[in-house]
C-alpha positions as CSV (number, residue, x, y, z in Angstrom):
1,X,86.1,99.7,117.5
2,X,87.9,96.9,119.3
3,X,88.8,97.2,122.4
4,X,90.8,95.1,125.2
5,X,89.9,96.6,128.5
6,X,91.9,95.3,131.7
7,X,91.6,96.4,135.3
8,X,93.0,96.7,138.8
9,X,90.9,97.3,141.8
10,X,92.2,97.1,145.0
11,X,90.0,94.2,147.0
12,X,91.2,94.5,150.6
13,X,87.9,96.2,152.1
14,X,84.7,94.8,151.3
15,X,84.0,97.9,149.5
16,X,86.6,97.3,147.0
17,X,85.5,93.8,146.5
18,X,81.8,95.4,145.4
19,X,84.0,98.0,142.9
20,X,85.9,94.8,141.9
21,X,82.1,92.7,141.0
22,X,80.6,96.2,139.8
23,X,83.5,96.3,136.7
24,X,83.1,93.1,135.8
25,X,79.4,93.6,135.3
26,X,79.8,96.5,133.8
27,X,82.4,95.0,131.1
28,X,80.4,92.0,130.7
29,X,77.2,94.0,129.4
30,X,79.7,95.2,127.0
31,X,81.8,92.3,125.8
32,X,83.4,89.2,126.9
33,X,86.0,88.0,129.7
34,X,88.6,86.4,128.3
35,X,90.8,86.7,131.5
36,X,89.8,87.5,135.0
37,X,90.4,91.0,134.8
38,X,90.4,90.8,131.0
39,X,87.7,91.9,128.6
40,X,87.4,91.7,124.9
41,X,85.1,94.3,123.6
42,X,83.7,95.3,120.3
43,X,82.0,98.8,120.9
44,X,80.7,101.9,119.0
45,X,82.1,105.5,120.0
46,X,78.5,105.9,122.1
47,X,79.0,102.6,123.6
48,X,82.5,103.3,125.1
49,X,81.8,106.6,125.9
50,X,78.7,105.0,127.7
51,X,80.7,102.0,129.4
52,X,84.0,104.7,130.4
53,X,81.1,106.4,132.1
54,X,80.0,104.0,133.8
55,X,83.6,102.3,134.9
56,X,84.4,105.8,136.3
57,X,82.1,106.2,138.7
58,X,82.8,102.8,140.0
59,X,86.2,103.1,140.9
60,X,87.9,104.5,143.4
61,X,90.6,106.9,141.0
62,X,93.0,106.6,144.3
63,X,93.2,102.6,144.4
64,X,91.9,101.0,141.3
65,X,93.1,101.1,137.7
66,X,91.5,100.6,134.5
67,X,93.4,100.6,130.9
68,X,91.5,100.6,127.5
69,X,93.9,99.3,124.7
70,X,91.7,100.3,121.3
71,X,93.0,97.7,118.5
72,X,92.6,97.3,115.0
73,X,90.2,95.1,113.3
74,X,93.5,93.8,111.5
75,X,94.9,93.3,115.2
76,X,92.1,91.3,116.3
77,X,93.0,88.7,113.0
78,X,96.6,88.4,114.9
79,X,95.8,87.2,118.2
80,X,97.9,84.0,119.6
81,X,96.4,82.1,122.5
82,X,97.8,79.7,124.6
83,X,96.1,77.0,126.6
84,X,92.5,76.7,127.4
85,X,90.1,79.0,125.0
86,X,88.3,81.9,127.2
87,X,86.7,83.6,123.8
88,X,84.5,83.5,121.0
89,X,84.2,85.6,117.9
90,X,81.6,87.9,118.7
91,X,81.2,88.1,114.7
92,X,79.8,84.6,114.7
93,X,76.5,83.1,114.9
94,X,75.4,81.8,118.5
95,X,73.5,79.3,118.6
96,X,71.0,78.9,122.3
């Protein structure tokens, strides 16, 4: 499934800033940042399960906020971007 995962943590304390780095890394081991608070993910059931998990005991459910948007595959085909490129088709071959 493809999802588009964005979130909101509140970064005045120093803990918050740790919650902030801790969902990024969490969403990077998942997918890809295509904005700062932005992730582009393409995940099974048992990965999102897995990486909702994981998200939620990270956050602090009083301050932060974290929205998964599940898209079609036919949505993903209809993206518009604007400015410089922040993404790659996770479909394609990578080459190191």
């Amino acid at each position: 499934m493809y999802i588009l995962i964005t979130y909101d943590v509140d970064t005045v304390s120093e803990t918050g800033q740790k919650r902030l780095r801790q969902v990024a890394k969490a969403c990077k081991d998942y997918g890809q940042r295509v904005q700062n608070s932005v992730f582009e993910c393409e995940l099974s059931e048992a990965q999102f399960v897995t990486l909702k998990n994981n998200i939620s005991a990270i956050i602090n459910m009083e301050l932060d906020s974290v929205r998964f948007y599940f898209l079609s595959s036919k949505s993903h085909g209809r993206i518009i971007t604007m400015g410089k490129k922040t993404s790659y088709n996770v479909n394609d071959a990578i080459i190191i």
